[in-house]
N, C-alpha and C positions, 0 to 999 in steps of 0.2 A: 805416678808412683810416689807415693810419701812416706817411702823409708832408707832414704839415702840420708845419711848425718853427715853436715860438711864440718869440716874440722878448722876452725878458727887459730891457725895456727901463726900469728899475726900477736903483735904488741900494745895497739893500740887502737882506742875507739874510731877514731877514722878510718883504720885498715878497715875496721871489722864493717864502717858502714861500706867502704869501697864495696869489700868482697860482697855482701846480703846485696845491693844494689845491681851488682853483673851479675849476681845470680835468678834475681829477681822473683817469679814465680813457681822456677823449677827447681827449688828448694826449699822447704820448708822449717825443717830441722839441722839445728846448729851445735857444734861441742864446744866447749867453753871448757878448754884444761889448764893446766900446772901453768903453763909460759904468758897464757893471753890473762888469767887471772891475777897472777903476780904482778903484772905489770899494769893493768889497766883496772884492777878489782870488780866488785858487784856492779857497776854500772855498764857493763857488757852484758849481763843477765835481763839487766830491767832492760835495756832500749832493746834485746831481742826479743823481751816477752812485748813493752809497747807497740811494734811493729807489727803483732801477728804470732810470730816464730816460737818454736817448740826447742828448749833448751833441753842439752844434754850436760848434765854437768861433770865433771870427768875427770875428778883431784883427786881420787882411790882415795879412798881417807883410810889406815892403817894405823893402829894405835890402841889402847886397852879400850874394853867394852863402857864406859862409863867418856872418854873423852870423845871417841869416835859417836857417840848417840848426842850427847850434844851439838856435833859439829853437824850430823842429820838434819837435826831439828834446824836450825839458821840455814841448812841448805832449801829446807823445806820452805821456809819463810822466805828465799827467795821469788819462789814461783818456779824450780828447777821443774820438770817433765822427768827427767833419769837423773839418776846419778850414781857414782861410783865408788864402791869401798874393796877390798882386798878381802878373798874369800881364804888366803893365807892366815886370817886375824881368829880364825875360829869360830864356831858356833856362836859364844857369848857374844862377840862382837856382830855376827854377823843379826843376832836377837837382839842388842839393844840399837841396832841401826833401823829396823823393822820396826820396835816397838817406838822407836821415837817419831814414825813415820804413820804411824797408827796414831799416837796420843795427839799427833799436831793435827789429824784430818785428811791430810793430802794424798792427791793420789798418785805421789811420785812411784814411778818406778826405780827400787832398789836392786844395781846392778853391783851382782860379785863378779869382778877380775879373776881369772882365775890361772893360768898362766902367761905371761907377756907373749906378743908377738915377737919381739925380738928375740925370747930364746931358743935354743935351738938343745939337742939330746947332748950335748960335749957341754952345754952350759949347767942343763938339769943337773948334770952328776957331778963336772969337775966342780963350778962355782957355786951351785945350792945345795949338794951333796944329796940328791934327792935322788930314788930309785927309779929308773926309766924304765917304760915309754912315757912320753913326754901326755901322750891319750887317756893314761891310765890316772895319772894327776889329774888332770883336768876334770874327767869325768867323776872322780872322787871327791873332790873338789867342789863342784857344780851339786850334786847329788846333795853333799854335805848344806850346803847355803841353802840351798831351797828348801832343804827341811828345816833351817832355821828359821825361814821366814823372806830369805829373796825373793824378788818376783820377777828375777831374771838372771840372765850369766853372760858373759863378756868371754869368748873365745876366738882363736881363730879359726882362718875355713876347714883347716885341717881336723879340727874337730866336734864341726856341728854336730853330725848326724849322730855322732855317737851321745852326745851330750843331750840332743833332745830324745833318743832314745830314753836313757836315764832319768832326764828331770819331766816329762811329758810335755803335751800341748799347751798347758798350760804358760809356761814364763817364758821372757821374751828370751831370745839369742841376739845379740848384737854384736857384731863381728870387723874389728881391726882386721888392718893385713891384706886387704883387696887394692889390686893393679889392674889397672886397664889392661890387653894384650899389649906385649912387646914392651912393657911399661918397665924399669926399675924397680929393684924391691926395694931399693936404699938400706934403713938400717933392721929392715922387717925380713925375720928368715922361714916362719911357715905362712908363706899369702898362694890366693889365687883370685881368678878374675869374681868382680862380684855378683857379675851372671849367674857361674858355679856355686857360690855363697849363699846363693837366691836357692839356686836348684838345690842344695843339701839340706834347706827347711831355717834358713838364719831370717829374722823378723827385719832387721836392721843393716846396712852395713852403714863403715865409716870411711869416708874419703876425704885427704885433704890434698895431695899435692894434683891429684889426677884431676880436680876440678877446679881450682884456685889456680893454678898457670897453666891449666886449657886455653889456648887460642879461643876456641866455642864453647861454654862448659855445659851451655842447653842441649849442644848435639851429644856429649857425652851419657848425657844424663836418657835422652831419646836413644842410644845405643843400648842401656843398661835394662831399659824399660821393654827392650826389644820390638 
């Protein structure tokens, strides 16, 4: 199976070789986000693309339509596979993240974020002041970006099916929020196991603590695969 994303959630170039090392060939695809790039920059992109490996790249970029399209473009000229911007930024944004994606050649896939796994219906309304259900965003959301120009959507399991109903077969679903059984959510409040994730029609999921301090993370990975 090569759509499990491990999630690099590590500080430094040697983590990152440890973990790709234990992981070895039952892994292909890696997330490179906010914590591991701040700290260790673009050269965690290149020695994963040197190696083989399929980067996710995963900084939500959010910001007006003219900063966020340039910051595309240098993602592109990484050699990123995915990467991520905020479907919150609006059409404009979500269209000059496309076109800058278009103009460089690449065929990265442009994933819209659409709402966090951490939040939950009590965060939707008291802290974003946004009208629930939490599905009905989402979907609005997802809808909205792929008519801009995404060529994919970032949700959780909670809301695949409804989301690929909406945007079609077409763009990918890649999906935070998956736990092994019996697993912790920690700080993730709509997850399910990524079996389920699978079964509701998501392309991707993302995993990082389920398989970075597995005891075995190949038998997990052979669990997932069933």
């Amino acid at each position: 199976m090569d759509r499990i994303i491990c999630a690099l959630d590590c500080n430094t170039l040697d983590e990152v070789k440890r973990t790709v090392d234990t992981l070895g060939k039952n892994v292909s695809w890696y997330k490179v986000g906010l914590q591991l790039y701040l700290s260790a920059g673009s050269t965690t992109v290149s020695y994963l693309k040197s190696i083989g490996k399929n980067v996710f790249l995963d900084l939500k970029f959010f910001d007006i339509p003219n900063t966020v399209g340039h910051a595309v473009a240098n993602a592109c000229s990484l050699g990123a596979d995915m990467m991520t911007i905020h479907a919150l930024g609006g059409k404009a944004m979500v269209a000059a993240a496309a076109q800058s994606i278009q103009k460089a050649n690449a065929k990265t896939t442009l994933l819209a974020v659409t709402i966090l796994t951490s939040v939950d219906e009590a965060t939707l309304t008291g802290d974003m002041g946004l009208t629930p259900p939490i599905e009905q965003n989402v979907t609005r959301l997802a809808a909205m970006a792929v008519g801009a120009g995404a060529t994919g959507i970032v949700c959780s399991p909670f809301e695949i099916a409804s989301v690929r109903k909406a945007v079609g077969t077409g763009p990918r679903i890649v999906t935070p929020g998956v736990r092994m059984p019996g697993e912790s959510a920690h700080d993730q409040k709509r997850v399910a196991t990524p079996m389920q994730a699978f079964a509701d029609g998501c392309d991707f999921v993302v995993m990082g603590r389920s398989l970075t301090t597995a005891a075995d993370p190949a038998a997990v990975v052979r669990v997932i695969e069933g």
